[in-house]
N, C-alpha and C positions, 0 to 999 in steps of 0.2 A: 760426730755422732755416728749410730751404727744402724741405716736403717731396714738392715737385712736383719737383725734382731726383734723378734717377737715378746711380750711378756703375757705371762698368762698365768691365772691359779693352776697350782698343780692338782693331782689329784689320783691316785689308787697310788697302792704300794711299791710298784718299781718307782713309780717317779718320785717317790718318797727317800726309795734304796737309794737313787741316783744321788737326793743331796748328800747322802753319809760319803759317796763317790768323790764328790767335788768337793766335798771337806777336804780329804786326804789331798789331794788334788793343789788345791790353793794353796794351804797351811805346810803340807810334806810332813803330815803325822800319819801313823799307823792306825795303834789305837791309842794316844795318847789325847785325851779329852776330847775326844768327839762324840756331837752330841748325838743320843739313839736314835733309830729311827721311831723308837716311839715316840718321842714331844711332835714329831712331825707329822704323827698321825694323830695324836692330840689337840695339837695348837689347830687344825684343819676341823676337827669337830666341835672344841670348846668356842669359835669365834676369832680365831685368831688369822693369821695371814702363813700360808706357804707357796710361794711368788717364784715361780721358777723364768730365767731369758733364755730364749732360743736360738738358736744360727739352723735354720732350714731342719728344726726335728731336733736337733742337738743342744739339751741343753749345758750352758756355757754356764749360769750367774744361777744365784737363789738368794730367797730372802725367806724368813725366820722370825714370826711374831707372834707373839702371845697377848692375849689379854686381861687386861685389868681394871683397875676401879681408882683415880687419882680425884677427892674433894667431890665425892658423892658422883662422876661423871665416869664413863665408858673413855677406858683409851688404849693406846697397843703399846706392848713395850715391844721394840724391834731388834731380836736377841741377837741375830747374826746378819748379814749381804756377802755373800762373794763370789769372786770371777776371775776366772780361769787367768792363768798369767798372761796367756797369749793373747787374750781379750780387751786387756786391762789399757787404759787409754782411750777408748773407743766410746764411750759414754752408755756401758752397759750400765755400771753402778747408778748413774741418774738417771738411768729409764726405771730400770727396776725399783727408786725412790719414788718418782714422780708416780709410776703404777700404784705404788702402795699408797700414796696419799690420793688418790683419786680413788680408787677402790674403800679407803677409809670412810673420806665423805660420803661416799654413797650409801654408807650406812649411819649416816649420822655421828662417826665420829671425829675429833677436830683436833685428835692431840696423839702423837705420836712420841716415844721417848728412846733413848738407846743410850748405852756408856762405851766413852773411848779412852784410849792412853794417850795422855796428856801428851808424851813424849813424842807422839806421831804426831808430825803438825802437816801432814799430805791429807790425813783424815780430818785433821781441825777445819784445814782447808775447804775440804769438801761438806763438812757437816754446817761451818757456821756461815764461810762467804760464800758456797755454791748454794748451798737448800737455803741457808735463811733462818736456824737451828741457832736455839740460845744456850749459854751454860751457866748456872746458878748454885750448881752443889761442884763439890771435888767431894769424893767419896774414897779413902784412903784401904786399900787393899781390902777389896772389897771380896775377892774371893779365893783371901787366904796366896800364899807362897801356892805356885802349883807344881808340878812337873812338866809340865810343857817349855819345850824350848822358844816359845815365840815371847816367853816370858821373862827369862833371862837369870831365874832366880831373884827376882825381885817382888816388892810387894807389888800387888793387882789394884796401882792405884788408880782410879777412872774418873772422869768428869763425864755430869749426867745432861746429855743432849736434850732439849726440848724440843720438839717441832708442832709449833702453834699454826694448823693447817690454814686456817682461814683468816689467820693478822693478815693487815695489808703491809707488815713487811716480807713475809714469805710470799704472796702475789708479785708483790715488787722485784726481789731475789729473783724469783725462777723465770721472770718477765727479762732478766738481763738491768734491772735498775738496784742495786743495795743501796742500801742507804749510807749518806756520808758521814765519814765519824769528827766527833767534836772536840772543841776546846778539851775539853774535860776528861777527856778518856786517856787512862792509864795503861801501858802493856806490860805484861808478864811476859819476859822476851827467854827463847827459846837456842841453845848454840847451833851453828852449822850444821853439823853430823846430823843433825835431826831432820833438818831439810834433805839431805843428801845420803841418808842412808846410812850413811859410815859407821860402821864396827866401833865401839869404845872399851875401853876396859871397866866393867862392871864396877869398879867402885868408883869413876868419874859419872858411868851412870847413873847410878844408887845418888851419889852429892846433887848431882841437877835434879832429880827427883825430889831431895826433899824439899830444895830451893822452891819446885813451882809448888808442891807443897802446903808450904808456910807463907807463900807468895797468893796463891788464889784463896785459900783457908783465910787471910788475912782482909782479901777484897772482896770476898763474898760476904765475910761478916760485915762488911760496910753499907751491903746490900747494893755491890756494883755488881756484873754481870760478862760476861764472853761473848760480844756480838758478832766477832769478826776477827780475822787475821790481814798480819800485813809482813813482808819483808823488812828485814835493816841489813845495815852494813854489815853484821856479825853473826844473821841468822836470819829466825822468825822471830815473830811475836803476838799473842795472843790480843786483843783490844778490849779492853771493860771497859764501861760505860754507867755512869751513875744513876740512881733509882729512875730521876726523871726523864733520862731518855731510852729507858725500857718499855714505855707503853705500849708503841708498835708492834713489840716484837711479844708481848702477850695479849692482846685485843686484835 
């Protein structure tokens, strides 16, 4: 962890300009889909969250939340987190998480959401065994082919994070206890390159794609779910979990 990092709401418009800064920054875009500085002076007046980490005045990481209305109830969707490359390993990303969900609570809300690329299993990692974050939807190119090279030319297919603040499996998670997985859980397993980075040629990308796909699309209609990840011998892989042993991770 990095305990010379501060978190704190941001607030007037440089420190607004700065996340458009650390967009470029992280990603290595110009102006290729970044978001304006207005949602960040928006999302800061409508209710939302702009969560900037500090190193001594410097900020390194930001977060990006908006809000919404999910089944008659207040919740945030959390559109962006990122942090400087040089940063990354130090446990910015889960300060700036745990802020946001303490600063949530305190306003009464208990439910937090965001969408990742299947393909990254570093962020599966972090979304589902480090937070305690479920996954229930695959949401298949969700924002259209873009231009951005972090995209690959591929569809924007994303799975929709849940973070149910007050289950006592996300107490348990960020206490250092997850919970163990069962007889019953199925994985949608993941190849190496994914763990490690490695370059592929777009159209072995594109085939594993559609595999988790028609893979999660298939166990979500069974109403299994994404609790967790794990290693194998050939990769990662995702862990779903059948209806009944989702309770924790929604209550």
């Amino acid at each position: 962890m990095a305990p010379e990092i501060s978190i704190r709401r941001c607030g007037g418009l440089a420190e607004f300009e700065r996340c458009i800064d650390l967009q470029r920054a992280i990603w290595n875009e110009s102006d290729i889909e970044v978001e304006p500085v207005t949602s960040f002076i928006v999302a800061a007046r409508i209710g939302g969250q702009v969560l900037g980490a500090f190193d001594a005045g410097r900020m390194v990481g930001y977060t990006l939340a908006l809000p919404g209305v999910r089944d008659g109830a207040c919740y945030l969707h959390s559109h962006m987190t990122g942090v400087l490359p040089e940063y990354r390993g130090r446990g910015v990303g889960f300060l700036l998480k745990t802020f946001q969900r303490d600063e949530a609570r305190a306003r009464g809300i208990t439910r937090i959401e965001w969408t990742f690329d299947p393909l990254e299993f570093r962020n599966a990692q972090f979304n589902l065994t480090r937070l305690g974050a479920i996954s229930r939807q695959y949401l298949p190119n969700l924002y259209g082919v873009t231009s951005s090279p972090l995209h690959r030319g591929l569809p924007t297919d994303r799975l929709l994070a849940e973070w149910h603040l007050d289950s006592p499996r996300v107490a348990a998670v960020l206490a250092g206890s997850p919970s163990k997985l069962t007889d019953s859980a199925v994985l949608v397993e993941l190849p190496a390159s994914a763990l490690t980075g490695e370059k592929q040629d777009a159209s072995e990308v594109a085939q594993v794609q559609e595999r988790l796909r028609n893979e999660f699309q298939g166990w979500f209609g069974r109403g299994y779910a994404a609790l967790g990840t794990r290693k194998t011998p050939t990769g990662g892989a995702y862990v779903l979990e059948p209806p009944q042993q989702q309770q924790a991770g929604r209550k």
